[in-house]
C-alpha positions as CSV (number, residue, x, y, z in Angstrom):
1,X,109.9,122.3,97.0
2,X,108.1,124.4,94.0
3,X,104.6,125.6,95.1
4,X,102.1,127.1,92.4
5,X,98.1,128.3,92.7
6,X,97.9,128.5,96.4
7,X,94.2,129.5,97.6
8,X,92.4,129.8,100.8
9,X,89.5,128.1,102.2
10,X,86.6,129.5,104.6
11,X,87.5,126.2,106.9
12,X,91.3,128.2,107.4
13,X,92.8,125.3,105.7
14,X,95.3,126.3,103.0
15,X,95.5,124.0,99.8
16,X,98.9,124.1,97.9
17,X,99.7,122.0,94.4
18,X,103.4,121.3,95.5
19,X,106.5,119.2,94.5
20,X,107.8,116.9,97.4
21,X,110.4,114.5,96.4
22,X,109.7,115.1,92.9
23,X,106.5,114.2,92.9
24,X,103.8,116.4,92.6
25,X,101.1,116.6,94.9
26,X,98.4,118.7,96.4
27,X,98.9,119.9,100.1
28,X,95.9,120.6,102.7
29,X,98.0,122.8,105.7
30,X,96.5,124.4,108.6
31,X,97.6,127.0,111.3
32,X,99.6,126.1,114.4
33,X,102.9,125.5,115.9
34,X,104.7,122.9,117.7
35,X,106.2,119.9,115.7
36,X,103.9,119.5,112.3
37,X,101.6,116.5,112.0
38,X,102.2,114.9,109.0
39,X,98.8,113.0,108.1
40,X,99.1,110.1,105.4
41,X,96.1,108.6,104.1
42,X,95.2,105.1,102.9
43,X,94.7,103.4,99.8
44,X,92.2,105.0,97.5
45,X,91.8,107.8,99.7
46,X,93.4,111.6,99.8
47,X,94.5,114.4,102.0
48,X,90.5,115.4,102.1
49,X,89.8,112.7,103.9
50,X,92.4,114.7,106.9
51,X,90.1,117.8,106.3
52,X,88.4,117.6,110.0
53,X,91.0,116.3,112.1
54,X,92.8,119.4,110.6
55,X,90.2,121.6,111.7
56,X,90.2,119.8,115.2
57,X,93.6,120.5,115.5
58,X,93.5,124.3,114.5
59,X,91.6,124.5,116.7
60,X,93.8,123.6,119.9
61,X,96.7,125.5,117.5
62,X,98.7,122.2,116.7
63,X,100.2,122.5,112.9
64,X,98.8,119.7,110.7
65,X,99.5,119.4,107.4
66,X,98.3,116.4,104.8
67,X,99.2,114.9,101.4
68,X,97.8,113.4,98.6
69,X,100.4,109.9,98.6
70,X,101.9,109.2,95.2
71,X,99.6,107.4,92.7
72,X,96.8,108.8,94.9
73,X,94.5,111.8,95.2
74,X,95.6,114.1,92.5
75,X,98.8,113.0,93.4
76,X,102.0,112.0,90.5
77,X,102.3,108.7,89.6
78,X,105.7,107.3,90.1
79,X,107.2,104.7,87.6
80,X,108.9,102.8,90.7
81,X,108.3,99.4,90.6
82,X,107.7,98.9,94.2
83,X,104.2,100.9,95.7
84,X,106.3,100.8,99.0
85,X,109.7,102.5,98.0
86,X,107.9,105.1,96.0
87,X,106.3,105.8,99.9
88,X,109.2,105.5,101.6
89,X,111.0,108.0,99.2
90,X,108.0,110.6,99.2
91,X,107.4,110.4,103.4
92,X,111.0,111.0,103.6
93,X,111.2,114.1,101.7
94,X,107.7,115.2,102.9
95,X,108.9,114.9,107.0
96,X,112.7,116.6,105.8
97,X,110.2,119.8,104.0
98,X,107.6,120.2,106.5
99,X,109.7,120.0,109.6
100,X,109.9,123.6,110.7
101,X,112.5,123.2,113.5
102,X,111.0,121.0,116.1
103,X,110.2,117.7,114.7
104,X,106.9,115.8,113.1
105,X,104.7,113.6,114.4
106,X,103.6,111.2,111.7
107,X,100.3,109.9,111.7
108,X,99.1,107.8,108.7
109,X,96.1,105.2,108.2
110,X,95.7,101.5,106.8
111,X,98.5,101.7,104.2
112,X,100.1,105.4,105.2
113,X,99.9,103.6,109.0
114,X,102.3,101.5,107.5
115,X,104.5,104.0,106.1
116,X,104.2,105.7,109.1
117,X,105.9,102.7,110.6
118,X,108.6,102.0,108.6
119,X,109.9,105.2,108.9
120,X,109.8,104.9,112.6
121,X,112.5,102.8,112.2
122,X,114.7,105.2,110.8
123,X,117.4,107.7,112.9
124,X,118.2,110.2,110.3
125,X,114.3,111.7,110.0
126,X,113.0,114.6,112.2
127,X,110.0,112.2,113.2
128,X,109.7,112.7,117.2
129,X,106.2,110.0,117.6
130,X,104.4,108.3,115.0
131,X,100.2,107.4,115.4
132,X,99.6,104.3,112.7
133,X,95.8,104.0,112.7
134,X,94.7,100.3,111.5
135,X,97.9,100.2,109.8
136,X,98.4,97.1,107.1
137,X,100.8,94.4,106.2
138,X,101.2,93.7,109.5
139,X,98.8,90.5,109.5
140,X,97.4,88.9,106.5
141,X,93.6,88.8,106.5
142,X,91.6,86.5,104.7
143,X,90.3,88.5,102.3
144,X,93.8,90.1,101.3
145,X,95.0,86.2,100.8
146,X,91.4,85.4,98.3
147,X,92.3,88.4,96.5
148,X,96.2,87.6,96.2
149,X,95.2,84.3,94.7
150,X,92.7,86.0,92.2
151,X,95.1,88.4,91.0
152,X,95.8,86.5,87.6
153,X,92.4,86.3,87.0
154,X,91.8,90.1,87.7
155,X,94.9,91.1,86.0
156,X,93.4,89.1,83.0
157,X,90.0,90.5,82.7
158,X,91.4,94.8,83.3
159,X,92.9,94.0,79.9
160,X,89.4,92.9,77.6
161,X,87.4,95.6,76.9
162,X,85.7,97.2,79.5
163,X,82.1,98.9,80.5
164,X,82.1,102.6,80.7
165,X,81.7,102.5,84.6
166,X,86.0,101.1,84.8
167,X,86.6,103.7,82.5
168,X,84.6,106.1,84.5
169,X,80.8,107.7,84.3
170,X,78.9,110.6,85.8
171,X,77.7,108.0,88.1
172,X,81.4,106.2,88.9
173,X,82.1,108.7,91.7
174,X,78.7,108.2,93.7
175,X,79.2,104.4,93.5
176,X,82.8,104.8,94.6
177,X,82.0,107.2,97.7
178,X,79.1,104.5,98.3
179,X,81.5,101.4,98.1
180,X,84.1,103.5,100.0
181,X,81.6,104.0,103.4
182,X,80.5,100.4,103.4
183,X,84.2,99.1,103.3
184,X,84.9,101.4,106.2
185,X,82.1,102.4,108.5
186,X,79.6,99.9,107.9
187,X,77.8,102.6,105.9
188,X,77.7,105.0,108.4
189,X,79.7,107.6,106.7
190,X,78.1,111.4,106.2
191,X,77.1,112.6,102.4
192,X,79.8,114.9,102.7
193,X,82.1,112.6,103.8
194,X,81.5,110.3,100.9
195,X,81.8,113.4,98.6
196,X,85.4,114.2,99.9
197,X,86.1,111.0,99.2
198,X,84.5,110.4,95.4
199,X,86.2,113.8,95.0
200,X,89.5,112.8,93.5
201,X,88.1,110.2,90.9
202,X,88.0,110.6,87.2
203,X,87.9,108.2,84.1
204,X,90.0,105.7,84.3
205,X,90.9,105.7,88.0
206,X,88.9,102.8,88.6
207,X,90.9,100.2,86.3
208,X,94.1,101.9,87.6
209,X,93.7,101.3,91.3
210,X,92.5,98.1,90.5
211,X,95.7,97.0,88.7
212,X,97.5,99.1,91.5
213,X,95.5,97.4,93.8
214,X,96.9,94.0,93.2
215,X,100.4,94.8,93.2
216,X,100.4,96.6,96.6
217,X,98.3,93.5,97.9
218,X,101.7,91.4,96.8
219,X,103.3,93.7,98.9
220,X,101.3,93.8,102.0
221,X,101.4,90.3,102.0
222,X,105.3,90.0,102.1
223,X,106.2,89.1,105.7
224,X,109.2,91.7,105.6
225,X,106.6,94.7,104.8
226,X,107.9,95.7,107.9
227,X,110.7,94.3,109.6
228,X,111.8,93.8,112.9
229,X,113.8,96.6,113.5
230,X,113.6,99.1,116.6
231,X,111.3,102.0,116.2
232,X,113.5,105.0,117.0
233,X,110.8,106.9,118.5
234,X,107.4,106.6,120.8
235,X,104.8,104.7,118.6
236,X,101.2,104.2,119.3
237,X,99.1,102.1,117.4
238,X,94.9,102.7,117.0
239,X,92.4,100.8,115.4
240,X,88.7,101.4,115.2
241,X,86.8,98.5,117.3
242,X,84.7,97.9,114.0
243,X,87.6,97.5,111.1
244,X,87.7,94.5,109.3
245,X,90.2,95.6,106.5
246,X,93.3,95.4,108.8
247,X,92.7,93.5,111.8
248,X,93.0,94.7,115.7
249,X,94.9,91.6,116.5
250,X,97.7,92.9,114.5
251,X,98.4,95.5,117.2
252,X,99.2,93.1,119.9
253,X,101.2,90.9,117.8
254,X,103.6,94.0,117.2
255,X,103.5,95.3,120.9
256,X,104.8,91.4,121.7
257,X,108.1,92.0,119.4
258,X,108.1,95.6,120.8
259,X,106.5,96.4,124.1
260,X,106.8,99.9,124.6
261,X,104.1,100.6,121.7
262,X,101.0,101.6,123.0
263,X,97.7,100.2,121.6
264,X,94.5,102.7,121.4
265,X,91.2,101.6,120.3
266,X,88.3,103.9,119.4
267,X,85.0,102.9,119.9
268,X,82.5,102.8,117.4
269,X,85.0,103.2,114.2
270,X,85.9,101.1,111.1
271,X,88.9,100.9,109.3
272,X,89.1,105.3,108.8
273,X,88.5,107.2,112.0
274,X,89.9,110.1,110.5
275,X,86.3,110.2,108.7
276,X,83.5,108.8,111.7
277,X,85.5,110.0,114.7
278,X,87.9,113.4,113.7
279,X,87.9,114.3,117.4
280,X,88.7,111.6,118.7
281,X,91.9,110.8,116.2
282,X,92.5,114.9,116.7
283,X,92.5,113.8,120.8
284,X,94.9,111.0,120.4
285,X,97.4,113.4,117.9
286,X,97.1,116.0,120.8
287,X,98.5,112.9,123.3
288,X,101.6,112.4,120.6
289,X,102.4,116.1,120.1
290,X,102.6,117.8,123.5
291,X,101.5,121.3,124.3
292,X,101.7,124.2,122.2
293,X,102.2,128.2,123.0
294,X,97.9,128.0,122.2
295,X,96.0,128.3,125.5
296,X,93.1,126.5,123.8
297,X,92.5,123.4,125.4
298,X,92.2,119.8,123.3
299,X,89.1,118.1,123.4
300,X,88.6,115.3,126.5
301,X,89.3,111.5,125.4
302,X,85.7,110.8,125.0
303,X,85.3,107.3,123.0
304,X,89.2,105.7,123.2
305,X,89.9,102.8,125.0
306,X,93.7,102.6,126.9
């Protein structure tokens, strides 16, 4: 891994530009030990949107570290042909580099949940537990199926000539942070956490997530997206009691085909805890990660559901 222009904020998180399984991508890492969480963020979204369950967990002196996904974030954008492989490949590397000799516990949300999850099926990973929060493609909403059958259309209309606001404006971020909180809390997301967010978006981002957006939805909605196989490790599944975008009922529906995964639910979030509830997502990654040499003590389980 090459890293370049390291600097360090007053929150003690470090940021890092870095090259993970030749991709290159920016790196949020705070202080710790113990096995590294490895936080993966959804679709859209980027490693600031990790920024304070990373604080939470400095703060009990549990090692976090998150990534800007490929194609995401300020991310590289891999040629792959599949949005899936190109994860697979880059959560590989990213658990083989930031493994510092006693495992990582992968936690990802919506589609980094499902990452998370397929590499819980494999044996050759340092991964000791994996935390998917409202992982997708493990149920097909409606809404992903009315978009699926408006791809053609979509696909159409990104190539005519477009307003300025696809191509990006002054004004594109603010919508996007806007559009961003009512798709995953109702709303009821902070001004800075809409900021983090709108953060990463320039010209041109909007009409590029779109087009990605339609071939990952082709994706999702494959029924192998994840497969049947044995996870190789403890898994727990969480979902917000308020998300819409990937449904709670997909959580029992796994826990049926494999019965030792348990099933959290935090009260009172959407589809991106990780933004409306940090402490309680930091509380559950404390309950995946197991003590550390810190004597600070993790926060109670205030607002989870067994």
């Amino acid at each position: 891994m090459t890293i370049t222009s390291p600097h360090k904020r007053k929150d003690t998180l470090t940021a890092k530009v870095a090259s993970v399984g030749g991709v290159q991508t920016r790196v949020l890492e705070g202080p710790g030990s113990g096995p590294t969480v490895l936080l993966l963020h959804g679709f859209s979204d980027s490693a600031d949107g990790w920024r304070d369950v990373l604080g939470e967990l400095a703060k009990s002196g549990h090692h976090g570290v998150a990534v800007d996904l490929p194609h995401f974030g300020r991310a590289g954008r891999p040629r792959s042909s599949s949005v899936l492989a190109a994860l697979d490949e880059f959560v590989e590397a990213a658990a083989r580099e930031y493994d510092t000799g006693q495992g990582v516990v992968l936690v990802g949300n919506s589609i980094g949940g499902l990452a998370a999850l397929r590499a819980a099926r494999r044996t050759d990973l340092p991964i000791v537990s994996v935390l998917a929060i409202g992982p997708a493609g493990l149920i097909v909403p409606w809404w992903m199926t009315a978009l699926t059958r408006t791809r053609p259309l979509v696909d159409r209309v990104l190539t005519l000539p477009s307003p300025a606001l696809v191509h990006g404006t002054v004004a594109g971020p603010a919508i996007m942070g806007n559009l961003f909180a009512r798709a995953v809390a109702s709303g009821h997301l902070s001004a800075r956490a809409k900021s983090r967010y709108a953060s990463h978006w320039g010209p041109g981002d909007l009409r590029r997530q779109l087009v990605l957006g339609g071939q990952t939805l082709a994706e999702l909605a494959d029924p192998h997206a994840l497969d049947d196989a044995e996870f190789q490790m403890p898994v727990t599944l969480a979902w917000g009691d308020k998300d819409w975008i990937c449904s709670p009922r997909a959580g029992a529906r796994l826990q049926q085909l494999h019965p030792d995964v348990r099933l959290r639910s935090i009260a009172g979030s959407g589809h991106c805890p990780q933004y409306d509830n940090p402490n309680v997502v930091a509380d559950l990654i404390r309950k995946c990660t197991g003590p550390t040499t810190d004597s600070t003590q993790a926060t109670d389980n205030k607002g989870t559901t067994p």
